[in-house]
C-alpha positions in Angstrom: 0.0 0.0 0.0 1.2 3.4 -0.7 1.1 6.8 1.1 -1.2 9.0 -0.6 -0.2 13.1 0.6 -3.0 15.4 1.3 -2.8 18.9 1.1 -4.5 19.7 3.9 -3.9 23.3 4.1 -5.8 23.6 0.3 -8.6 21.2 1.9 -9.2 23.8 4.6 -8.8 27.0 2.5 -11.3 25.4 -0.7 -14.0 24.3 2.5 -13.1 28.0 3.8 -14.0 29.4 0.4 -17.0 27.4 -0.1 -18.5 28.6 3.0 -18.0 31.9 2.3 -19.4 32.2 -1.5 -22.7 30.2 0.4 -22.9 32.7 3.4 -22.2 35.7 1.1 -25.3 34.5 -1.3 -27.7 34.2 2.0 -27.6 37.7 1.3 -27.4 38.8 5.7 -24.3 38.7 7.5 -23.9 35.4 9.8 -22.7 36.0 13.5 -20.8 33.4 15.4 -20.6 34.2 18.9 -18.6 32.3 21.5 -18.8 32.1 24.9 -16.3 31.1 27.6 -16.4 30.9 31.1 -13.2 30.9 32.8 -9.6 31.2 31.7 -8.3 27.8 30.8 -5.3 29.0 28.3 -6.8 26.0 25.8 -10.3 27.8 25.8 -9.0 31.0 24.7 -7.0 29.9 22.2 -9.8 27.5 20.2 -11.7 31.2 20.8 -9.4 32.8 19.2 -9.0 30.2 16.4 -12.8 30.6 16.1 -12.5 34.7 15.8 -10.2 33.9 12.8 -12.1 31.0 10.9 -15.1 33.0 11.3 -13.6 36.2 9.4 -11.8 33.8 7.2 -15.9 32.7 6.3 -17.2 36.4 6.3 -18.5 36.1 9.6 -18.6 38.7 12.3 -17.7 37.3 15.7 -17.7 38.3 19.4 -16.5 36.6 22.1 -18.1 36.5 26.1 -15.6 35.7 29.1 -17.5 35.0 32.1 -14.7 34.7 35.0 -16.4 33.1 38.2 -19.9 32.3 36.2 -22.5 31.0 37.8 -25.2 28.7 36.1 -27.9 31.4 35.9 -25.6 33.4 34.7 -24.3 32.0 32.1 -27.9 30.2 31.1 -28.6 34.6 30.8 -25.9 35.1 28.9 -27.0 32.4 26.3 -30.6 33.6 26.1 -29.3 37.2 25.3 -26.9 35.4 22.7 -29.9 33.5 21.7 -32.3 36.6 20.7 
C-alpha cells in the first residue's frame, strides 16, 4: 500500500471558500458568537481560532468571558446570545 499526501492546508482554505461564496449568497451577514467561562489558556485559544475561521468565512464574531460564572448566569448570557 502506498502513502497517498494530502494537502490539507488547500482542503481547509477550498472548504473556507465554499462557505464563504454560500454565506455571502444568503444575502445577511452570519454572527458566530462564543462564549467562555473561565480562563483555561486551551479555551481561549480554540476562541481565538474561532474569531479567525469565522472572518476567514465572512462572519462577524464576538466573544463572552465569564470569569467566576454561575449557572444562571451564564444560562442569561445564552438567552441574550440567543435573541
Amino acid at each position: 500500500m502506498t502513502a497517498t499526501i494530502v494537502d490539507g492546508k488547500g482542503i481547509a482554505a477550498a472548504i473556507t471558500e465554499n462557505l464563504r461564496v454560500q454565506i455571502e449568497a444568503l444575502g445577511e451577514p452570519l454572527h458566530l458568537a462564543a462564549l467562555s467561562i473561565g480562563a483555561h489558556e486551551g479555551t481561549l485559544a480554540f476562541v481565538k481560532l474561532k474569531q479567525k475561521a469565522a472572518h476567514a468565512a465572512g462572519m462577524t464574531f464576538s466573544s463572552y468571558k465569564l470569569d467566576g460564572a454561575d449557572q444562571e448566569e451564564a444560562a442569561s448570557t445564552l438567552r441574550y446570545l440567543a435573541d
